[in-house]
N, C-alpha and C positions, 0 to 999 in steps of 0.2 A: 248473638252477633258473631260472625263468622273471624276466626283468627289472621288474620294479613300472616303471611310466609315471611320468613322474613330473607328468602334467599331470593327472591323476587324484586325485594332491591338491587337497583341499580350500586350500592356500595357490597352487595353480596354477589353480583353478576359470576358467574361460573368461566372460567378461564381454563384453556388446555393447558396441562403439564407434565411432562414425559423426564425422568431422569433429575426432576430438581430445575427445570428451567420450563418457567411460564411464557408461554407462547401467548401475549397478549397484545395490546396495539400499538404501545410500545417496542416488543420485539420486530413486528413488522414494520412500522417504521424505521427503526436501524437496520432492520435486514435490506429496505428499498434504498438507503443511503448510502450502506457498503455499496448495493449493486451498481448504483450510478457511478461512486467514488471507484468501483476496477473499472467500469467499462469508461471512466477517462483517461484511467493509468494508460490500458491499454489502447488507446485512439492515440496517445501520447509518441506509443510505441510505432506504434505503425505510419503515422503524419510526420513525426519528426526524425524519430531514430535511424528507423533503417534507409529513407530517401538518401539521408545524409551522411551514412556511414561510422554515426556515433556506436560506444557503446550502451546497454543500456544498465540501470543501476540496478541493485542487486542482486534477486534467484535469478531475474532474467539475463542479465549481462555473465553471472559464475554460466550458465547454462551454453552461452557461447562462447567464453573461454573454454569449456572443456569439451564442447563438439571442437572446435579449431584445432586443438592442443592432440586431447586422446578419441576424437570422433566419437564419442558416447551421446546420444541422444539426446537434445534437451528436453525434451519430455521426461526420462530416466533420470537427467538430473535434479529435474525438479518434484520427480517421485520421491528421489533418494536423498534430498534435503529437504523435502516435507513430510516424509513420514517416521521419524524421529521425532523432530518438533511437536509431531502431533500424538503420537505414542506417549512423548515425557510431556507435554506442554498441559497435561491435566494437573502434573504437579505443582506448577508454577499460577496457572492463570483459571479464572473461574469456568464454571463447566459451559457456559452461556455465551461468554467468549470465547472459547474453543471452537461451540458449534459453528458461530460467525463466520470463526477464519477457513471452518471447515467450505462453508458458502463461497466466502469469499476465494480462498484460491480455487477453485470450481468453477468461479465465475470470471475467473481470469483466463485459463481457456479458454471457455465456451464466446465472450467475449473475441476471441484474436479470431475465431474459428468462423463468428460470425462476421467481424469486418475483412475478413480474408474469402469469404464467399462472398460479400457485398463489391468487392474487388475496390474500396476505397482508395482514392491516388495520393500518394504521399505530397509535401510541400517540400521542394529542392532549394535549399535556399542560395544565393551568391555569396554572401555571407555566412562564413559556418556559425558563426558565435551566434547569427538569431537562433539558428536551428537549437543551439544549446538551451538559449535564453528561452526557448518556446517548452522544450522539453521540460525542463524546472519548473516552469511556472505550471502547466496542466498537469505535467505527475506530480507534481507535490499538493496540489487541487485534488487531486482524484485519491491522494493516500490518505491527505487528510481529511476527507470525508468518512475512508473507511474507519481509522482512527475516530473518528468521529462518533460513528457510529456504535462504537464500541467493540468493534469487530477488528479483524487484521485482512490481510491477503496473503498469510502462511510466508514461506521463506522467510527473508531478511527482515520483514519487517513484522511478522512475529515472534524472532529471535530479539529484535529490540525492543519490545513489549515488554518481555520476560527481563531483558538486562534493566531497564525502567521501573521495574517493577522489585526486581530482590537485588540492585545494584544502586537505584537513586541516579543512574548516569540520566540524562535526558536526551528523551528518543532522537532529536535529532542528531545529535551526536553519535547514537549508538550505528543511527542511516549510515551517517555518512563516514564514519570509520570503516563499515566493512562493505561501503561503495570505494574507498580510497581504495583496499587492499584488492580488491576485484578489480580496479582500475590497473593498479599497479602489475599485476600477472596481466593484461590485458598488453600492456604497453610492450611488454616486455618479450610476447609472442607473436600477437599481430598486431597491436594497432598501432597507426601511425603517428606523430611527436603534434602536431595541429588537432587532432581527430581526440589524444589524450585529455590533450589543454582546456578542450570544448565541453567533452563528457565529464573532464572534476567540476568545472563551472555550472554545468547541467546539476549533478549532483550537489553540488553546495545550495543553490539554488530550489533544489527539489527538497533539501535537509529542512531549510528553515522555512518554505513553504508551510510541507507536511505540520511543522509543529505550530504555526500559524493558525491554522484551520482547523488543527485538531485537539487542540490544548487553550482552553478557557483563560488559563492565567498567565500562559503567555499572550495572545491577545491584549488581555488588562495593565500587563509588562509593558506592551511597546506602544501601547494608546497612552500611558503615561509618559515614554519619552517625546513622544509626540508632542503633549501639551506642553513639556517643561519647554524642545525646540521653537512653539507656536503657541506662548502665553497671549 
């Protein structure tokens, strides 16, 4: 009688792996869920931010502080604050996760690059605080999925991964401190005292989003305050 293989099972199925990280169905699932999760950040960017004259939260707002300020690129600056992160950020966070955020801020480009070909029209609102309220709610939608995914979008928000991670601060906190201090050199160069007000609201709003969507036990936190308000 002939011996069955036993890698012919399906619990033996043969999976790619390069480097220590299984590229299984799993992987691609998180990798399709960062992908959606940037390409909301950035629809975020482009629908509500710039119609409106907000700033926006982290790499991408430092990025226009410093074209405004000292004209340097924001492309350059978000070379030059993600490739440290990404240099040291093997020490801090698993090599799987790395690769993600490698994805993910790759895909945050190629995203702006594609709705800015598509020539999408932004939403101007009468109201500036919807515009804020709109931005909060879809970017902190679109990070927490990356978050989700187990992945980042490099910058700011792989910087708060890593504080999260060898510091116990929790991510949204870490967001929105160094969206405050972006906010603050923002204010302080160009933006205007309404346009401030709107973008920390945005911001706060995008903080507690993100960890909403992307953190399991905060969810199970605030469905409990929930019942205790709506026994």
């Amino acid at each position: 009688m002939k011996r069955k293989d036993p890698n012919s099972s399906p619990k033996h199925k043969k999976t790619l792996s390069l480097f220590h990280i299984t590229f299984d169905r799993r992987f691609f699932i998180d990798l399709s869920i960062l992908l959606i999760g940037v390409g909301l950040y950035a629809l975020s960017v482009k629908l509500f931010v710039i119609p409106n004259a907000l700033a926006s939260n982290g790499i991408a707002g430092l990025s226009v502080f410093m074209n405004f300020v000292f004209g340097v690129s924001p492309f350059l600056t978000v070379l030059l604050v993600n490739l440290p992160l990404f240099i040291f950020g093997g020490k801090f966070l698993e090599k799987r996760e790395l690769l993600l955020s490698l994805f993910g801020a790759t895909a945050m480009t190629l995203w702006l690059m594609i709705f800015e070909a598509l020539n999408i029209p932004g939403i101007q609102y009468s109201h500036l605080i919807l515009a804020g309220i709109s931005d909060g709610l879809l970017s902190g939608i679109g990070v927490g999925l990356a978050i989700l995914s187990r992945g980042t979008i490099g910058g700011s928000l792989m910087f708060s991964r890593i504080m999260e991670s060898h510091t116990k601060m929790p991510i949204d906190k870490a967001l929105f401190l160094i969206d405050l201090i972006v906010m603050i050199l923002s204010l302080i160069t160009y933006l205007a005292v309404p346009n401030f007000a709107v973008t920390l609201l945005s911001c706060y709003i995008f903080s507690k989003v993100t960890r909403l969507i992307g953190r399991k036990e905060y969810r199970q936190k605030m469905m409990q305050r929930l019942r205790i308000f709506n026994p």
